[in-house]
N, C-alpha and C positions, 0 to 999 in steps of 0.2 A: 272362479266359482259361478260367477252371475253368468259368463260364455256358456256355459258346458249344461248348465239350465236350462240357456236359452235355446241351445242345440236338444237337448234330452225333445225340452217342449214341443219344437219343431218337427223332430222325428214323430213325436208323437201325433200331431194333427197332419201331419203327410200321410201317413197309416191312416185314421179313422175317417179324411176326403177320402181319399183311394175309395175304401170302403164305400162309404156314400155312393159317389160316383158310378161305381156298380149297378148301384140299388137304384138309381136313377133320382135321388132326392132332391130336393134345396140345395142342401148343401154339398151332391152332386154336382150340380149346376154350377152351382157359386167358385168348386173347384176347377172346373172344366173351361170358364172364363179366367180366372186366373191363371193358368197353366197348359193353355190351348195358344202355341206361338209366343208363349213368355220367354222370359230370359232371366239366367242369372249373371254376376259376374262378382270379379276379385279383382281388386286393381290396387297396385301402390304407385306412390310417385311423392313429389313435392308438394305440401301445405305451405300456407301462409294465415296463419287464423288471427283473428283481435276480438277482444272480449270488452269493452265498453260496457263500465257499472257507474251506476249511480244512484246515492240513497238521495231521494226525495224528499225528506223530511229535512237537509240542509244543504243541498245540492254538491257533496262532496260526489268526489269522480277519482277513477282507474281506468288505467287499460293498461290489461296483458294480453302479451302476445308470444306466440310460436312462429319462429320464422325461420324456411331453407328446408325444415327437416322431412326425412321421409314417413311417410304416412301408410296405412293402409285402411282399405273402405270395403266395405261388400254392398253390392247392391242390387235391383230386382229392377224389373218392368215389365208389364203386360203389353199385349201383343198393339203393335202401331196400328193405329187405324187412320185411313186419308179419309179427306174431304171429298166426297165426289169424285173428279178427273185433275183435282189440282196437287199438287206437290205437298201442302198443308197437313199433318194431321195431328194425335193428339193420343195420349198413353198416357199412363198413372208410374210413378215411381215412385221406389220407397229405397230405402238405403239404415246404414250404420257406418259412423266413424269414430274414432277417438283421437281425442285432445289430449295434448299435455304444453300448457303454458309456465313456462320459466323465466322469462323476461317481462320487467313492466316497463311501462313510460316513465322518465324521467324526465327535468327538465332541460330545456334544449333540444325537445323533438327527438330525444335519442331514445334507448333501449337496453336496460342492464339488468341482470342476478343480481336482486338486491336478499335474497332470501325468499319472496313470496312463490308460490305455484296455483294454479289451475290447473288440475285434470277430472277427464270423465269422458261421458261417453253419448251421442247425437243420436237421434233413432228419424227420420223424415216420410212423409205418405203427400206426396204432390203431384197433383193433376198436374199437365204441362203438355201445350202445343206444340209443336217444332215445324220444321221447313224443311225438305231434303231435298241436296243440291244433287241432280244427274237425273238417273232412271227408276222412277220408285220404283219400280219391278223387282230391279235389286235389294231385297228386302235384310240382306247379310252383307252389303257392301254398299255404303253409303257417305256421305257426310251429310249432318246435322246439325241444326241450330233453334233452340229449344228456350221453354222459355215455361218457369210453371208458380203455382201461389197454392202452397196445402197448410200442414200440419206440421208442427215439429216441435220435438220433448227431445229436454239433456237431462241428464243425471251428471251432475258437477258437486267438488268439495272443492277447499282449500282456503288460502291467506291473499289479501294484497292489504296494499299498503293506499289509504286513501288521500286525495289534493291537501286534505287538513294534518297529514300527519300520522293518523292512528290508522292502527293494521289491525285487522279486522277477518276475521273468519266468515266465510259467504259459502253456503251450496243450494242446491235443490233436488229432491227425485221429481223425476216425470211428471209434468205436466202439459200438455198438450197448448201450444203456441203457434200464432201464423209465422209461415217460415215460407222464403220465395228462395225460387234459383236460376238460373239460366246457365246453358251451356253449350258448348261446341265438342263433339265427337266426330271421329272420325272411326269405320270398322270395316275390319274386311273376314269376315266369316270371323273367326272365335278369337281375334284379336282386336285389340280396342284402345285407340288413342282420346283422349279426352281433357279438358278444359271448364270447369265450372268454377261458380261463383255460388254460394249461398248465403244466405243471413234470415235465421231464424231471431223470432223475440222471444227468448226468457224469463219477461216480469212476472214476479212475484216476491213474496215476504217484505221484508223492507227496502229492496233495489230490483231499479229496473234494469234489466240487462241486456245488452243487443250482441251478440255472436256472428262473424262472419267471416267465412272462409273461402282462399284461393288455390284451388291444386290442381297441378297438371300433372296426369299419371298417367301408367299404360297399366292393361289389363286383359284377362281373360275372360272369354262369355261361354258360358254355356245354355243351350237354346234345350228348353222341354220339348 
């Protein structure tokens, strides 16, 4: 339901930029930079996420984690801009993923279904540098190595079970938090290998949360 909302929404401020755009407005403008050399894209592949809680009021601790499984993410970026004559430049991305944590920490540094879960769903908006290795000219076939510090909000429920014992229900909607990533892509026109790392902060209510995730997937771009 929350998807297809999100999609209605989207359709809808696509339509009334367009519009703008036309008319030569602000918010013309505004659209004309975001979608002048952007990109979309769709990617699945393998996560690795771990969710580290801790209520501060006794310093009890969790971590769940999702590990091996396949994912899928959609994500955006505005058009690369370099530095000058150097290799350097610098884009804004934003994305969406979803989580689903079935496994917590146990003792002995292991990992098991003891009944708890974490799921939900990442929304990210991060400025980020990067570096491309060859001919920046190639502006559709590249490799890159990226590096960024923005914003980032989860919408999470569910259960785990905390170091003292008691299990405990924890979620959040949306809150906007500092969340960093770095990554290595490789593309060649509308195909796209990639490697990131993220960790966003989650504090709020009574625990603090830190979120970080590893995936390496392949994907499709398509270029505005």
């Amino acid at each position: 339901m929350r998807l297809r909302l999100f999609l209605f929404c989207l359709l809808g401020a696509v339509s009334a930029a367009a519009h703008a755009e036309e008319n030569g407005s602000t918010a013309g403008r505004l659209w004309h930079w975001l979608t002048d050399e952007a990109y979309g894209s769709i990617h699945v592949g393998l996560v690795e996420w771990t969710m580290d809680i801790t209520r501060p009021s006794d310093g009890a601790r969790a971590r769940m984690v999702q590990r091996d499984e396949r994912a899928l993410s959609i994500g955006y970026g505005t058009k690369p801009t370099f530095f000058g004559e150097t290799n350097f430049g610098y884009t804004v991305l934003a994305g969406w993923v979803r989580f689903d944590m079935k496994k917590q920490e146990i003792p002995g540094d292991d990992f098991a279904s003891i009944g708890t879960e974490v799921t939900g769903n990442m929304f990210y908006a991060v400025p980020a540098v990067y570096y491309q290795l060859g001919d920046r000219a190639r502006s559709r076939r590249f490799i890159r190595l990226g590096l960024g510090v923005g914003a980032g909000a989860a919408d999470y429920t569910g259960t785990v079970r905390l170091s003292n014992g008691q299990t405990v229900r924890t979620g959040q909607s949306y809150e906007a938090r500092l969340a960093t990533t770095q990554y290595l892509e490789g593309r060649w026109d509308h195909f796209s290998l990639k490697l990131d790392y993220a960790s966003p902060r989650i504090q709020g209510g009574d625990y603090d949360i830190r979120v970080s995730g590893l995936s390496a997937k392949i994907g499709l771009v398509y270029y505005f």
